[in-house]
Structure formats: structure tokens, C-alpha cells
Kinemage of the C-alpha trace (Angstrom):
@kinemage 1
@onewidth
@group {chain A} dominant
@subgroup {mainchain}
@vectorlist {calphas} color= white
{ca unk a 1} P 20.710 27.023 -17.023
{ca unk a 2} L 17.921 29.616 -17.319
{ca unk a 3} L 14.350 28.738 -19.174
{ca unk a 4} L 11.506 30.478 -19.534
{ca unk a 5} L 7.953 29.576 -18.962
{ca unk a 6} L 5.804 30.500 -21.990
{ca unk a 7} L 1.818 30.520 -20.870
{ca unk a 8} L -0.210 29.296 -23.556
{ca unk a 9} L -4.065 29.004 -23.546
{ca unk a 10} L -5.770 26.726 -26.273
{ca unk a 11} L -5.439 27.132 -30.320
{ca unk a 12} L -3.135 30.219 -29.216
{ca unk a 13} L -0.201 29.873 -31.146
{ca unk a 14} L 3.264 31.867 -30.164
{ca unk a 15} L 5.635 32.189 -33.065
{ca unk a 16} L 9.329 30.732 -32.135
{ca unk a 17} L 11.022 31.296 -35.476
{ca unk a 18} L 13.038 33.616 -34.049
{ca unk a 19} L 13.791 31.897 -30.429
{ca unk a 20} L 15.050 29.044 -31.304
{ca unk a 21} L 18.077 30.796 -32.578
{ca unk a 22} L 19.178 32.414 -28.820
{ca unk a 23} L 21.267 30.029 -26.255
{ca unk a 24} L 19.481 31.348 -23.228
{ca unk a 25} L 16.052 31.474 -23.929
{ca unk a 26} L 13.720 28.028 -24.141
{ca unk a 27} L 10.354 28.015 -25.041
{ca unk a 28} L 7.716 25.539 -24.971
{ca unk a 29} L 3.595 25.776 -25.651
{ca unk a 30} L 0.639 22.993 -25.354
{ca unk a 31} L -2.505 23.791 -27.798
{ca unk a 32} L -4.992 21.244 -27.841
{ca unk a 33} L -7.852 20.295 -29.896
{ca unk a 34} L -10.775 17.015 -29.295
{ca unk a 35} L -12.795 15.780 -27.142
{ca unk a 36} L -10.350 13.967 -25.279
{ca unk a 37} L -7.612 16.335 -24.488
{ca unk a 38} L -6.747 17.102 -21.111
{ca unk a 39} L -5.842 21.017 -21.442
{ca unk a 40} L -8.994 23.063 -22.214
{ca unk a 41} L -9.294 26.560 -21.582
{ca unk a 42} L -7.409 26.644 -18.583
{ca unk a 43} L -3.967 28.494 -18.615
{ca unk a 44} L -1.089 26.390 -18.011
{ca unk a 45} L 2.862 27.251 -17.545
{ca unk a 46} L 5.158 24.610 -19.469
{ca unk a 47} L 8.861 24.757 -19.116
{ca unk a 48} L 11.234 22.948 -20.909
{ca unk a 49} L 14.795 23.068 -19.225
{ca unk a 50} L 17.838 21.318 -20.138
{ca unk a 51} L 19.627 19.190 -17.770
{ca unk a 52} L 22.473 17.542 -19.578
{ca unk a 53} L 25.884 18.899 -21.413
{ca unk a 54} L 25.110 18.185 -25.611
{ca unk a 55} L 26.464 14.897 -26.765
{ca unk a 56} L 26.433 13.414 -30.387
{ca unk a 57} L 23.554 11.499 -30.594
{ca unk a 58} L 20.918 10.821 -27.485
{ca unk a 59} L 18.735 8.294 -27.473
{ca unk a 60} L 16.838 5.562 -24.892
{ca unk a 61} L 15.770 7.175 -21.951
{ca unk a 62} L 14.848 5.233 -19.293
{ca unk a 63} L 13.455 6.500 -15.720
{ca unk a 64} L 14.384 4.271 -12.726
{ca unk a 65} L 14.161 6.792 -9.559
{ca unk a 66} L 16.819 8.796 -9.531
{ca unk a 67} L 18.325 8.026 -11.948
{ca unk a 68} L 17.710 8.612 -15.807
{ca unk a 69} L 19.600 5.947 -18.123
{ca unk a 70} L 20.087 7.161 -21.977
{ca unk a 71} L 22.563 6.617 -24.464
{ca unk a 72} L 25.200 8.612 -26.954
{ca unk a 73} L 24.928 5.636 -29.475
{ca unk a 74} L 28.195 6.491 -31.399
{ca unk a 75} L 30.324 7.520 -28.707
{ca unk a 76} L 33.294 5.207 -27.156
{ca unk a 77} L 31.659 5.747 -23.891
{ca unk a 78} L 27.893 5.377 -25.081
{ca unk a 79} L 26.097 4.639 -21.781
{ca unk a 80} L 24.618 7.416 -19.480
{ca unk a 81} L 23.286 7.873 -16.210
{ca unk a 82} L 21.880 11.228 -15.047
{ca unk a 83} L 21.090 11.504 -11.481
{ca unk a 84} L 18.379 13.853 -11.367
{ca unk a 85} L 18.765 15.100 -7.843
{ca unk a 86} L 22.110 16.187 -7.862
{ca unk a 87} L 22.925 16.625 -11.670
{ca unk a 88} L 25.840 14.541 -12.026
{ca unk a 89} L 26.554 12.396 -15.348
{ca unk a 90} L 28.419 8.944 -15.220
{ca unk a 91} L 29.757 7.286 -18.445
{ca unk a 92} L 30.240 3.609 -19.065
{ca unk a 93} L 32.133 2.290 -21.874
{ca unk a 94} L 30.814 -1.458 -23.195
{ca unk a 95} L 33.514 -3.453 -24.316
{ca unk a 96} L 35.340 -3.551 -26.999
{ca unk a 97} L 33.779 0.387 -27.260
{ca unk a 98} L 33.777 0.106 -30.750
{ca unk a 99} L 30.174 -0.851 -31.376
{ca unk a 100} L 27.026 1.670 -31.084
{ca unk a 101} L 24.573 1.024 -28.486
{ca unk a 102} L 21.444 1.961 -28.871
{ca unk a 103} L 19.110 0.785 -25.967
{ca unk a 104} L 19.499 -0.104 -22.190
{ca unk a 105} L 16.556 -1.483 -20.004
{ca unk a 106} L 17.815 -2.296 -16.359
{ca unk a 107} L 17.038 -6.338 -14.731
{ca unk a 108} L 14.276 -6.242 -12.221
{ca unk a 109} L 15.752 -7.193 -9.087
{ca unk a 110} L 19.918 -6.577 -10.134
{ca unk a 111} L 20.890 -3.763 -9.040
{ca unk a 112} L 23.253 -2.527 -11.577
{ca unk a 113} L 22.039 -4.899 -14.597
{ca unk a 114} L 20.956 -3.566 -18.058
{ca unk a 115} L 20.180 -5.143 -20.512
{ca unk a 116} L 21.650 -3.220 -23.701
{ca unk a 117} L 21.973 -3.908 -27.292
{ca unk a 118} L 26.165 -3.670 -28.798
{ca unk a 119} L 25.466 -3.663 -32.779
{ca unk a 120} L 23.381 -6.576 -33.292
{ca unk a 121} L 23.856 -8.575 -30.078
{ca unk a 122} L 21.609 -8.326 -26.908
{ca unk a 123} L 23.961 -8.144 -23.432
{ca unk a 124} L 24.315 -7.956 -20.165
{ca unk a 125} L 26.138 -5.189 -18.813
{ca unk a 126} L 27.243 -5.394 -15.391
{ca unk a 127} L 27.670 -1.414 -14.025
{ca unk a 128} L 29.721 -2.327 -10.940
{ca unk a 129} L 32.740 -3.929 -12.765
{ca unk a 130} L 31.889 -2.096 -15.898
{ca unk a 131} L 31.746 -5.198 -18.010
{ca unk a 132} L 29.183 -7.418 -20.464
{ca unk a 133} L 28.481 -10.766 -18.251
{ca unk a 134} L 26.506 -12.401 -20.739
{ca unk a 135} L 25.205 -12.368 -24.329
{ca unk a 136} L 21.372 -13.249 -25.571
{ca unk a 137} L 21.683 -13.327 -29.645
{ca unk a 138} L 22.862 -11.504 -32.444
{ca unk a 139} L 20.206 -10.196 -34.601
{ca unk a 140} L 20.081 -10.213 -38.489
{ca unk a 141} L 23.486 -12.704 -38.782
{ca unk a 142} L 23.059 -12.075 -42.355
{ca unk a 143} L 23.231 -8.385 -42.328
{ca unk a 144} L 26.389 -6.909 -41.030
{ca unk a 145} L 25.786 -3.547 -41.849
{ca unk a 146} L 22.678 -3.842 -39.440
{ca unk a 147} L 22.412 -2.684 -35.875
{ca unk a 148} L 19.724 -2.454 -33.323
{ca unk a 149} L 18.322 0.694 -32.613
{ca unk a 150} L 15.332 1.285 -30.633
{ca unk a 151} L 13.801 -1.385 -28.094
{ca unk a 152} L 11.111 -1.279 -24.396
{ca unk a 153} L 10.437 -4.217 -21.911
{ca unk a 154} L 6.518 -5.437 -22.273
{ca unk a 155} L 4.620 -5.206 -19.462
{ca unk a 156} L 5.875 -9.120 -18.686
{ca unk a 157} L 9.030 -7.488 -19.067
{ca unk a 158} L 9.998 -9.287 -22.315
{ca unk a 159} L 12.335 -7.803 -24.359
{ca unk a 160} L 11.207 -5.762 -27.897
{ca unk a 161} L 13.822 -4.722 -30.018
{ca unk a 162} L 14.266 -3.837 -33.490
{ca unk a 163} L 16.734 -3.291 -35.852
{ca unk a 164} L 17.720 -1.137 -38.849
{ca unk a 165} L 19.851 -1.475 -41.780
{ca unk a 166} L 23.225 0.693 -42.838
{ca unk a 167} L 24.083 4.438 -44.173
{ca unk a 168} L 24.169 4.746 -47.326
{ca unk a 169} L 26.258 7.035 -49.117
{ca unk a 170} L 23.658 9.952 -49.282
{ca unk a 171} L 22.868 9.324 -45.407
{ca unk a 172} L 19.828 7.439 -45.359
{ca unk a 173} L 19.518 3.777 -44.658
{ca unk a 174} L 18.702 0.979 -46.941
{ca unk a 175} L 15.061 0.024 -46.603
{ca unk a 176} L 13.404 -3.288 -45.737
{ca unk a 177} L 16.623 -4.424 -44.099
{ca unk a 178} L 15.570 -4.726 -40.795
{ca unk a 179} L 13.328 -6.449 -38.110
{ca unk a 180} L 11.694 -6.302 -34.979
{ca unk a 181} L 12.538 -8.789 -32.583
{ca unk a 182} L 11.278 -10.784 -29.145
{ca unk a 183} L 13.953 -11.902 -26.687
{ca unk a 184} L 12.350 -13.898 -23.756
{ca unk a 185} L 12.962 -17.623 -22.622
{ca unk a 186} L 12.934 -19.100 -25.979
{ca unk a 187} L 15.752 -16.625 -27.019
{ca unk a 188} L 15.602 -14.210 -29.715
{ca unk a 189} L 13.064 -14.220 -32.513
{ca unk a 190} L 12.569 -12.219 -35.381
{ca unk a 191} L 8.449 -10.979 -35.372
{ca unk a 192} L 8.288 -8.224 -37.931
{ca unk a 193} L 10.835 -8.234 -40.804
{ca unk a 194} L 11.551 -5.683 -43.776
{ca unk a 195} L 11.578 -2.894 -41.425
{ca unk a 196} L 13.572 0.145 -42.206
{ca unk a 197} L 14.257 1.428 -38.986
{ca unk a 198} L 12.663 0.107 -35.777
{ca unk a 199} L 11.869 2.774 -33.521
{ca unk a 200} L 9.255 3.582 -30.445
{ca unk a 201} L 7.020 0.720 -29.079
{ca unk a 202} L 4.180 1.578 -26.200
{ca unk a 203} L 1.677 -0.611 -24.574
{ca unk a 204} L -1.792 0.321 -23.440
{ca unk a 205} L -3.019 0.275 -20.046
{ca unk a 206} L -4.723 -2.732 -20.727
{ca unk a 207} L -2.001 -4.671 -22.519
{ca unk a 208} L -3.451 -5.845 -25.292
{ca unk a 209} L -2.234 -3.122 -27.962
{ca unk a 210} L 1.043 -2.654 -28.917
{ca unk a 211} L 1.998 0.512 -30.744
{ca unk a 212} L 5.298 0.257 -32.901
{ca unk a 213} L 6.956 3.044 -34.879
{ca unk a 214} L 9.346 2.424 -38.162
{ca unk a 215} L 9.944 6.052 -39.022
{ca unk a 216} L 10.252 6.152 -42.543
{ca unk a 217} L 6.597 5.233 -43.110
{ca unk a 218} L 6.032 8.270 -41.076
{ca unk a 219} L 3.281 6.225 -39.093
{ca unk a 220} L 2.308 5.133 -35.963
{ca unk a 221} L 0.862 1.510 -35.916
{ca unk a 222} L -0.925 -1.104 -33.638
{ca unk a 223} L -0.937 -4.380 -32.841
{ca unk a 224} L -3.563 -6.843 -30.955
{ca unk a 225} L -0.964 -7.840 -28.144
{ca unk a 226} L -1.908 -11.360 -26.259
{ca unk a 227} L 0.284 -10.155 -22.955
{ca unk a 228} L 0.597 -14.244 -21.797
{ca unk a 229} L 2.174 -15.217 -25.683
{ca unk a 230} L 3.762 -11.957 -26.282
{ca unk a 231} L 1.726 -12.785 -29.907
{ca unk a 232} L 1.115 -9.693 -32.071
{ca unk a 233} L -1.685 -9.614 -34.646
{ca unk a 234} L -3.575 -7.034 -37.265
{ca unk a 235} L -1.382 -4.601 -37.314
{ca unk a 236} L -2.570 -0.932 -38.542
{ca unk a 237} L -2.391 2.899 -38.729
{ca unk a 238} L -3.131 4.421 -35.743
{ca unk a 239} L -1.974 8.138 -37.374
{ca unk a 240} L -0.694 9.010 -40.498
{ca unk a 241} L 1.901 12.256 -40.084
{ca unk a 242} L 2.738 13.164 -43.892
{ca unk a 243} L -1.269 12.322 -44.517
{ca unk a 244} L -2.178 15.189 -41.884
{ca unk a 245} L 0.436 17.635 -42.739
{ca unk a 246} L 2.296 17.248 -39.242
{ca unk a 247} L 6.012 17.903 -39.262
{ca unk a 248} L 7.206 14.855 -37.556
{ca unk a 249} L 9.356 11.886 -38.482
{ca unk a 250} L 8.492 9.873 -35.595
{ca unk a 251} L 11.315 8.426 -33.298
{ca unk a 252} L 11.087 7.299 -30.165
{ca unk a 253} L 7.888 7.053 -28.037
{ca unk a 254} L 5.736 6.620 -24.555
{ca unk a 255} L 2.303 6.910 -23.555
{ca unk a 256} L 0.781 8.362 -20.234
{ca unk a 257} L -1.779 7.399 -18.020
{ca unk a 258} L -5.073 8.179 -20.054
{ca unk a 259} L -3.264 5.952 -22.823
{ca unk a 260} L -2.601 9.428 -25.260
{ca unk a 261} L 0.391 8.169 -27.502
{ca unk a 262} L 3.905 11.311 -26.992
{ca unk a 263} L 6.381 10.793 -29.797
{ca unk a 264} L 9.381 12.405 -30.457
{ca unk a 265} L 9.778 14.118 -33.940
{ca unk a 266} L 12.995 13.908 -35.947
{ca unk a 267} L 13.788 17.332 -37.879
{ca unk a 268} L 10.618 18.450 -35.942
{ca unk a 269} L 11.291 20.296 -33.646
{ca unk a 270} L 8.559 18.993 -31.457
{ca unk a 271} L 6.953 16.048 -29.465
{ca unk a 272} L 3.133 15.390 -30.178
{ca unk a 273} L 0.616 13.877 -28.208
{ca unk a 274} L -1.830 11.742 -29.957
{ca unk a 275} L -4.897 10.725 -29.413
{ca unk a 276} L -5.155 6.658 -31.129
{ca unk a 277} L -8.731 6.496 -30.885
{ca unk a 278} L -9.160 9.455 -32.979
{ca unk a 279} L -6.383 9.288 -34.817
{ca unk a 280} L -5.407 12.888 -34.100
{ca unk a 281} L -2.247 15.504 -33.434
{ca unk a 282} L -4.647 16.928 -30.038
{ca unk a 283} L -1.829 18.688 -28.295
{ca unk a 284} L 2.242 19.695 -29.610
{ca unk a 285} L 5.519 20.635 -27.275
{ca unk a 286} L 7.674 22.681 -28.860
{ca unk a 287} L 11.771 22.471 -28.079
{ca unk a 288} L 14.926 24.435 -29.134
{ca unk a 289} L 16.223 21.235 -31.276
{ca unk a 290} L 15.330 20.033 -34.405
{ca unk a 291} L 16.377 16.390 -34.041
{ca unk a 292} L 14.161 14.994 -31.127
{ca unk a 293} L 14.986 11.226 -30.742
{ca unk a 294} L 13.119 9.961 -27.854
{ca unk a 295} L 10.487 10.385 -24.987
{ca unk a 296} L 10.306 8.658 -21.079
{ca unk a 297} L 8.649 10.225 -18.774
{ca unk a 298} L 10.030 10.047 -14.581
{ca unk a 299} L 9.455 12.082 -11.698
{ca unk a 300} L 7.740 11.348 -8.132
{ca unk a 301} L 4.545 11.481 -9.965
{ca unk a 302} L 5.504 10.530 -13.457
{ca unk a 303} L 4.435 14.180 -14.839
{ca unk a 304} L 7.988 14.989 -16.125
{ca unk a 305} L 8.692 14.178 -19.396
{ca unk a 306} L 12.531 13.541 -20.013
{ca unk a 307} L 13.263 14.436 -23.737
{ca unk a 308} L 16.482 13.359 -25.532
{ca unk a 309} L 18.152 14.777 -29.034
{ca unk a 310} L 20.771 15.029 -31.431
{ca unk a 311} L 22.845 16.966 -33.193
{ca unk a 312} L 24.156 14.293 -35.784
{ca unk a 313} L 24.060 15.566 -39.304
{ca unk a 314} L 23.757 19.439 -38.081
{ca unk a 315} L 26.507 21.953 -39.495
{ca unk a 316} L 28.500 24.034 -37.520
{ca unk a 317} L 26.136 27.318 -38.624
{ca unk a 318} L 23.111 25.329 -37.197
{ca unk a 319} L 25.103 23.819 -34.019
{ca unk a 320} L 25.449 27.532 -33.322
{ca unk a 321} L 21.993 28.275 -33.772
{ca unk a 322} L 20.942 25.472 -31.546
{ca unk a 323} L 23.466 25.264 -29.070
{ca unk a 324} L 21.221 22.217 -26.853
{ca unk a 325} L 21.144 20.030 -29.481
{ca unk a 326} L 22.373 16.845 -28.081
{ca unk a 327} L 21.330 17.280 -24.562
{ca unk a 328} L 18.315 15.958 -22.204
{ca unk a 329} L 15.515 18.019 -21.618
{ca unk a 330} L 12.804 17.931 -18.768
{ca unk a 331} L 9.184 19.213 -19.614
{ca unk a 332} L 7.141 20.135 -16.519
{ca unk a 333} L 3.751 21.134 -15.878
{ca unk a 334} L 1.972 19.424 -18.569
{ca unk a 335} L -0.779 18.598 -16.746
{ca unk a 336} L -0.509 15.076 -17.456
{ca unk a 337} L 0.855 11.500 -15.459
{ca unk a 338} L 2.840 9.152 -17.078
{ca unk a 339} L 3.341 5.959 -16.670
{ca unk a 340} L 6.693 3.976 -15.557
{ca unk a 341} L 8.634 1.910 -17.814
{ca unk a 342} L 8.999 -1.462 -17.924
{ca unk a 343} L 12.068 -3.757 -16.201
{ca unk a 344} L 13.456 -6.642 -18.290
{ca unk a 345} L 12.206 -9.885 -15.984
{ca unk a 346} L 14.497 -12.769 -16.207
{ca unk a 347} L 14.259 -15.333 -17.646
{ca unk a 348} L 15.118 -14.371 -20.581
């Protein structure tokens, strides 16, 4: 598919009201503002291309060279594996196929292994025989409305997943009904609870902060991580969204090399890069979708950030008018490194 590059220099703003309504045409822009921000005055071509066919609902992307991992949460067939090089798409279905999945982090060392979550359990998914081979715990046993949604490895490669309560009738979920759990060798453990929906986590490159996402706050927060207890302490804002008049429900999430914070905005339109030591919006990517779910970034150099989204809860007049939503996007020439994700390490 065709894109087009859109040069941008800083606090230049382009207009894409109107572009965002035309199937063949992608834009994307970078401003930046701060001290810290990595594009100054220097001109810089972005392009955001899509990569994948739509689907209902992606979410989880995970980078393990060449491959990109993500998930269509509601489908019968929910897991995904893009090879990057040649463009092909593989589907697995995760017995029974009747239960959303919502995150899959491959094993270290087992080739083929994921861990994923199937409604509230934690599994083993085995891609060669297409089958679960083991299960780790079933989350909120009291809840079973609940599901997990979002979850990383730490850099120990510890499982963090969270959870987030059901629908209700007017399409948004009941609060305080869910939790953010820790799955290593002690099994699973509830950390955080009345969480509404558990979304993006991130570690710093010195492993001792944790950021953590549950969207409807519309926050990003941080916790004192202790990397050899996987203990979390004084949790607090990091950046307040609604407070700083930044259209972004934030979703999923990553961080890159200089430890900026990119998060995906929900009915956005955008991901943002933040800056967590000033608190601060400092640069903004602009896509063709208004539900962005979720950020990972891949490549030989980590400077390609893979961007998934949805078009759950979009009516056929806006599917028209954003004819992507629901497929994988790659943003290139950001200027910026990434860093790899984390592999589950057993035991866990």
C-alpha cells in the first residue's frame, strides 16, 4: 500500500482533518517541545505505512526478529504472527476458541512457546501443535465477567498482567473490578486491585521504575520497582492527560532508549511521547485511526515503531472513513531507538 511522507519541522503543525478521510493517503508529523526532546530544528521525514489486512480489535504487539506477535482479542482465531520480511500473516486458534485473548509474550529459550492469557487464565500455548500445554492461574475467581487484558515480561522476565471488569450495557466497563497481577515461581498474585482496566506497563533502563497505565484515570503512573522482589512501592502520576488538555485515553505502551514513555491513545488518533521527568506531551504521531490500542517497537535497530488498532465500536459511515482501522502500522524515521521487549523466563 502507498503512504506518504509528511516533513515536519518543530511546533509546525499540518492540519489532517481532511486526510484522514482518503484510503490512500497516510500522514504522520513529530513536533516537539523541552529540553529533552530528541527532534529540534532539524527536518525529519516520518512515514507511517500499514502492513496488515484490518481485523476487529488489535492489540499486544510483541517484536521477536522477524516476526511481530499481536492479537485480534475477540476473534475465534485471536493469535497473530506477522513476518515482517515477507508480509505473510499466520492465525492460531487457542482452544476451546471461545475465550478472548488479550496478551502473548513468547518463553525464552522455546521456540514456539507463548505465554498468553484465555479470559482469566494464564497458558501455555504450544505453536507447533497448535495447542495450550499448560495452565498458570485464573485471575479474579470471583469475577466471571472479568478478563485479562493488557500484560509485559519484567526485565527478570516475570510475568505482569492485569485485568479488567465486564461491558456494561452502555459499553463501558464496571469500575474497580479489576487487578494487576504477578505470575512468577510463587504463582499468580494479585498486586494492585480495584483497577478498571489494566493496560500498558514499561520499565526504565535502570529497572527500578515501573510505569503502569489503567486508562480510565487517563494517567500514566510509577512505581519504585525492586527488580530482585519484583516489589512495587509509591506509586504516582507521572502525566495527567485530561489535566493538560491532551486527547488521549491511554492504552497500551513502551519506552525507548533515552527512557521517553510512547503510548497509544484510544479515540486519539495519535501516539505521544512523554517525557516522565517533566511530566510533559514533548513530541505527538499522528495516524489515520482513531482507536490506537498499543505500541512495540522492532526492527534491526529497534527504530520502528509497530502500532496496532481497532475498529470495535466504529459505524459503518466511520469504517468507511477510516478504512485501516484494525490493522498494524509501522512508523519509521523517528529518529529514535527503542528498546526490545522482554521474554517470559521460566520458572514461572
Amino acid at each position: 500500500m502507498n503512504s506518504l511522507i509528511v516533513r515536519e519541522i518543530l511546533r509546525f503543525a499540518v492540519s489532517l482533518s481532511a486526510m484522514r478521510v482518503t484510503a490512500a493517503v497516510l500522514l504522520c508529523f513529530v513536533f516537539s517541545a523541552g529540553a529533552r526532546a530528541r527532534v529540534t530544528s532539524e527536518v525529519r521525514a516520518i512515514v507511517v505505512e500499514p502492513l496488515t489486512e484490518p481485523v476487529s480489535h488489535a492489540e499486544g504487539p510483541h517484536w521477536q526478529a522477524p516476526y511481530l506477535y499481536y492479537l485480534d482479542v475477540f476473534s475465534g482465531s485471536p493469535l497473530l504472527r506477522l513476518d515482517t520480511t515477507s508480509g505473510r500473516v499466520e492465525r492460531w486458534t487457542v482452544p476451546p476458541g471461545n475465550a478472548p485473548v488479550a496478551l502473548a509474550v513468547p518463553i525464552a529459550g522455546d521456540e514456539g512457546r507463548l505465554l498468553l492469557s484465555r479470559g482469566r487464565e494464564l497458558v501455555e500455548f504450544d505453536l507447533l501443535i497448535s495447542e495450550v500445554v499448560a495452565t498458570y492461574g485464573v485471575a479474579d475467581e470471583d469475577k466471571p465477567g472479568n478478563r485479562f487484558n493488557d500484560g509485559k515480561a519484567d526485565p527478570a522476565g516475570r510475568l505482569w498482567a492485569g485485568t479488567m471488569g465486564p461491558d456494561n450495557l452502555r459499553n463501558k466497563v464496571v469500575p474497580d473490578q479489576g487487578s494487576l497481577f504477578l505470575l512468577d515461581a510463587n504463582g499468580l498474585t494479585a498486586k494492585v486491585s480495584e483497577v478498571d482496566i489494566s493496560n500498558g506497563i514499561a520499565w526504565n533502563s535502570g529497572h527500578n521504575l515501573m510505569y503502569y497505565i489503567d486508562t480510565p484515570t487517563g494517567k500514566v503512573d510509577v512505581f519504585d520497582y525492586d527488580l530482585a522482589t519484583a516489589s512495587i512501592t509509591n506509586r504516582r502520576t507521572v502525566i495527567d492527560f485530561v489535566a493538560q488538555n491532551v486527547t488521549c485515553e491511554p492504552d497500551g505502551m513502551t519506552i525507548d532508549a533515552d527512557d521517553f514513555l510512547w503510548v497509544a491513545c484510544w479515540n486519539g488518533w495519535q501516539v505521544v511521547r512523554v517525557d516522565p521527568a517533566l511530566g510533559q506531551v514533548v513530541s505527538q504521531v499522528s495516524l489515520p485511526v482513531q482507536y490506537v490500542t498499543s505500541v512495540s517497537w522492532g526492527g534491526d535497530n529497534f527504530d520502528d515503531l509497530y502500532v496496532t488498532s481497532s475498529k470495535g465500536g466504529l459505524t459503518p459511515e466511520e469504517i468507511l472513513l477510516q478504512p485501516y482501522a484494525g490493522s498494524v502500522f509501522k512508523v519509521s524515521g523517528l529518529g529514535v531507538n527503542g528498546v526490545p521487549s522482554h521474554l517470559i523466563t521460566r520458572p514461572f
